[in-house]
C-alpha positions in Angstrom: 16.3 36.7 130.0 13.7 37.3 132.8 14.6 41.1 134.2 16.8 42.5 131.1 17.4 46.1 131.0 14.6 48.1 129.5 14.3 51.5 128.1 13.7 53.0 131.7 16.5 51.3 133.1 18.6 54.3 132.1 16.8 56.0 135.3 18.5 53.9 137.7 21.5 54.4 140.3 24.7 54.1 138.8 26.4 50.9 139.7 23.7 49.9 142.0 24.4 46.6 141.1 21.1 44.2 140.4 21.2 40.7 140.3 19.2 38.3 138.4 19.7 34.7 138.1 18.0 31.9 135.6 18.5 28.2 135.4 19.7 27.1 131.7 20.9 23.9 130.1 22.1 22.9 133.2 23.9 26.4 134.9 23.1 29.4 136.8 22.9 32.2 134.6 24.4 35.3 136.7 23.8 38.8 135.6 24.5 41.8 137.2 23.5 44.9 135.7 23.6 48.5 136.0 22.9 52.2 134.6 26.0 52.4 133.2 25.3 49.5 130.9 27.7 47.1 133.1 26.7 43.5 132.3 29.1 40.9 133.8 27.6 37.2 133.1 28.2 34.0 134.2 27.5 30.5 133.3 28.1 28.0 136.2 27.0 24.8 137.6 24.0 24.6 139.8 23.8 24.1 143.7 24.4 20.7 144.6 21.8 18.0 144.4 21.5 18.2 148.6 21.2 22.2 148.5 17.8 23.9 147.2 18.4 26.5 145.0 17.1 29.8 147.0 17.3 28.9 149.9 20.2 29.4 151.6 19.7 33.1 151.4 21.0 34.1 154.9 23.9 36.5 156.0 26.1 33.5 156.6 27.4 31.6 153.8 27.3 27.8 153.4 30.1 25.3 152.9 28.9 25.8 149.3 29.7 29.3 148.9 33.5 29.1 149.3 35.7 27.9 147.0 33.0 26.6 144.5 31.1 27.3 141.3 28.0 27.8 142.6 28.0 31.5 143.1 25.9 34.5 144.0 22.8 33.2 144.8 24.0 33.5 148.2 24.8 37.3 147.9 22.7 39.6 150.5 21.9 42.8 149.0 25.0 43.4 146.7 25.3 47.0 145.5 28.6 47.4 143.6 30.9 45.1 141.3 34.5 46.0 139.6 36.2 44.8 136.9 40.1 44.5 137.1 42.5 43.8 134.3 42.8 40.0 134.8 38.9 39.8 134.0 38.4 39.0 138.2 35.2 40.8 139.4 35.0 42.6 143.0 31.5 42.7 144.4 30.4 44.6 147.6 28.5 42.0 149.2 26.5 44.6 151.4 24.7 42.5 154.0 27.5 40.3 154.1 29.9 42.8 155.2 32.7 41.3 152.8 34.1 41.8 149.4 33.8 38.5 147.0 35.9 38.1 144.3 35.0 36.3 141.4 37.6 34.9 139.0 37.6 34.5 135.3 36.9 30.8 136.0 34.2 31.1 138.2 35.9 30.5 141.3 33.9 32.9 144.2 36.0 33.3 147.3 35.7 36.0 150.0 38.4 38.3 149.2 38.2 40.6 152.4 36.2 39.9 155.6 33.8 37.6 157.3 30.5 37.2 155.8 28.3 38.1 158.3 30.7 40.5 161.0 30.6 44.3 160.8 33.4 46.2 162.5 36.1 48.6 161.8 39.3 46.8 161.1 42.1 47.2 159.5 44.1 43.9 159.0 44.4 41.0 156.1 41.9 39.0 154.5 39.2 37.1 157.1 40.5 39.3 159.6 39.6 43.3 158.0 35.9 44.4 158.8 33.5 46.3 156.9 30.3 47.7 158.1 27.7 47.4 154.7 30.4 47.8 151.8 28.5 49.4 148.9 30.8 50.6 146.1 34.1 48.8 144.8 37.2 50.1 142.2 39.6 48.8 141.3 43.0 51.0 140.0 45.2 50.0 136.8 47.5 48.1 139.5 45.2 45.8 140.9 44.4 48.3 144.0 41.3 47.7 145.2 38.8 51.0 146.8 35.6 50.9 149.5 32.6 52.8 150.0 32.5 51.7 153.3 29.3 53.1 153.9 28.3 51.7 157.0 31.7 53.2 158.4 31.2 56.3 156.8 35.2 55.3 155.5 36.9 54.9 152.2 39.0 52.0 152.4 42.2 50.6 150.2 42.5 46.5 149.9 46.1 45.6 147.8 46.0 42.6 145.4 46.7 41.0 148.4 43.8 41.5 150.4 45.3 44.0 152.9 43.1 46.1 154.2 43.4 50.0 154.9 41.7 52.9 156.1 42.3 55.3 152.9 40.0 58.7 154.3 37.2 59.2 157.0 37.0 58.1 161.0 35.1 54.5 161.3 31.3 54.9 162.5 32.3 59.0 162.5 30.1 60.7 159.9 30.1 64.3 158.6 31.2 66.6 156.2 35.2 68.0 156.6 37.3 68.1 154.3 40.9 66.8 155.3 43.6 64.2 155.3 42.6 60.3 156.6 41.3 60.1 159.6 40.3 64.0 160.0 38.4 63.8 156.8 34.4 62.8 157.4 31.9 60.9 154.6 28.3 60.6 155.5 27.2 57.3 153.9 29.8 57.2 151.0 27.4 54.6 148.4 30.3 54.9 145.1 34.0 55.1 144.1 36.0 55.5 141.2 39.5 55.4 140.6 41.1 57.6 137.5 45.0 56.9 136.3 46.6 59.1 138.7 45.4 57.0 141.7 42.7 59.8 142.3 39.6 58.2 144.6 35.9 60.1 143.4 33.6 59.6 145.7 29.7 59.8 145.8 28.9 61.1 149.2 25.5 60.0 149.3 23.9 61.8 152.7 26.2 64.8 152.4 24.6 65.4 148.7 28.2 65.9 147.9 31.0 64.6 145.4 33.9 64.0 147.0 37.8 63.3 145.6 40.2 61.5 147.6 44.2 61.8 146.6 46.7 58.8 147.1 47.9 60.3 150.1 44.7 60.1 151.9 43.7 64.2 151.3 39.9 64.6 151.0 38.2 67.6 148.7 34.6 68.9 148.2 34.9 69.1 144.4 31.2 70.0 143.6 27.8 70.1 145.6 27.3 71.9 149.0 27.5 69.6 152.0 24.0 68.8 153.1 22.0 70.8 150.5 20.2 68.8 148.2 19.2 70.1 144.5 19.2 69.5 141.0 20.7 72.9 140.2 23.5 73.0 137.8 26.9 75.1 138.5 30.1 75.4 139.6 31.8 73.6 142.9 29.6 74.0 145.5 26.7 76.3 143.2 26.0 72.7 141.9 23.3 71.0 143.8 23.0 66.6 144.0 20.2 65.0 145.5 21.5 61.6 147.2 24.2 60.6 144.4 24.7 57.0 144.6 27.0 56.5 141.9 30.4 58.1 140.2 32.3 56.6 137.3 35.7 58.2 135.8 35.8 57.4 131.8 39.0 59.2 131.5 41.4 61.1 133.2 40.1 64.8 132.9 36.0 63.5 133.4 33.9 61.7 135.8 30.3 61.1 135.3 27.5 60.5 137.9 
């Protein structure tokens, strides 16, 4: 396939989610990889005879986008994609503003928000806002997690699409550590959820990893808000240089 991952590819943000597309034996070919060697493909019908394939690449979706096989073609700068433990992928539809699901069938709705509205809310579905989403997880009870970077918020969606302000103050940014609202993110680009319900965040403009607990209560864990590096250490003596990415393979380790 045109774009495959190659030996430098290792280099890369992780889960800055890349998306390539090829037309085979009658289907879109989807693929969506990543530094950490994520590789979600699909196999699903073309546009429609009456839509040109890349085209329709503007913010707002068509009547094709919803509800149909024809898929992420229509995606505006996508930068993050989760797996849960039906097989449904999450992506952060950046430009979009929304979060799409993808089902193991190939069904692509808009799980949370309008494609094409910013804004700040909190609220169900169509109706929740999100201001460039970058980074999605999703927890072993079907609890979804935003980098709401645009927001400078880390925001918590249930398997029913209801939409919550988890830590940070909407459009507020900074660096303080504390619980919800009077906790502040600068550009938060990743998440990652471990089994305990434990949030990891990659603070991308504060050069700064970031843990979030259930209750909303936000932690420096390592880095030094601010200073950028590539100095190893401990807590704050380590030094991060825009992380964009944050990935918890078990419960005692996360890796950026």
């Amino acid at each position: 396939m045109a774009g495959a991952t190659t030996a430098g590819a290792s280099t890369e943000r992780t889960m800055q989610a890349v998306v390539k597309s090829e037309a085979a034996a009658g289907a879109e070919v989807i693929k969506i990889e990543s530094q950490a060697h994520l590789d979600l493909t699909r196999r699903l019908p073309l546009y429609p005879p009456d839509v040109e394939p890349g085209v329709n690449r503007c913010p707002l979706f068509n009547q094709w986008s919803q509800g149909k096989k024809s898929l992420l073609l229509n995606l505006t700068k996508p930068e993050g994609v989760a797996l849960d433990t039906l097989g449904n992928v999450y992506v952060a539809d950046t430009w979009n503003h929304t979060i799409r699901k993808i089902t193991i069938a190939g069904l692509v709705t808009t799980f949370a928000g309008t494609p094409g509205v910013s804004g700040t809310n909190d609220a169900t579905g169509s109706s929740a806002r999100f201001f460039e989403p970058s980074g999605v997880a999703v927890d072993k009870l079907g609890t979804l997690y935003v980098a709401d970077s645009g927001n400078h918020t880390i925001r918590r969606c249930t398997a029913a699409a209801s939409v919550s302000t988890l830590a940070g103050s909407a459009l507020n940014y900074g660096s303080v550590d504390g619980l919800g609202t009077g906790a502040l993110f600068h550009s938060p680009q990743s998440v990652a959820v471990d089994g305990s319900g434990y949030v990891y965040v990659a603070d991308f403009w504060n050069q700064t990893i970031r843990q979030v607990s259930p209750g909303g209560a936000v932690v420096t864990i390592t880095g030094l808000a601010t200073n950028r590096g590539s100095a190893d250490g401990l807590n704050a003596n380590a030094r991060f240089w825009a992380p964009a990415g944050v990935a918890v393979p078990s419960p005692k380790d996360y890796t950026l």
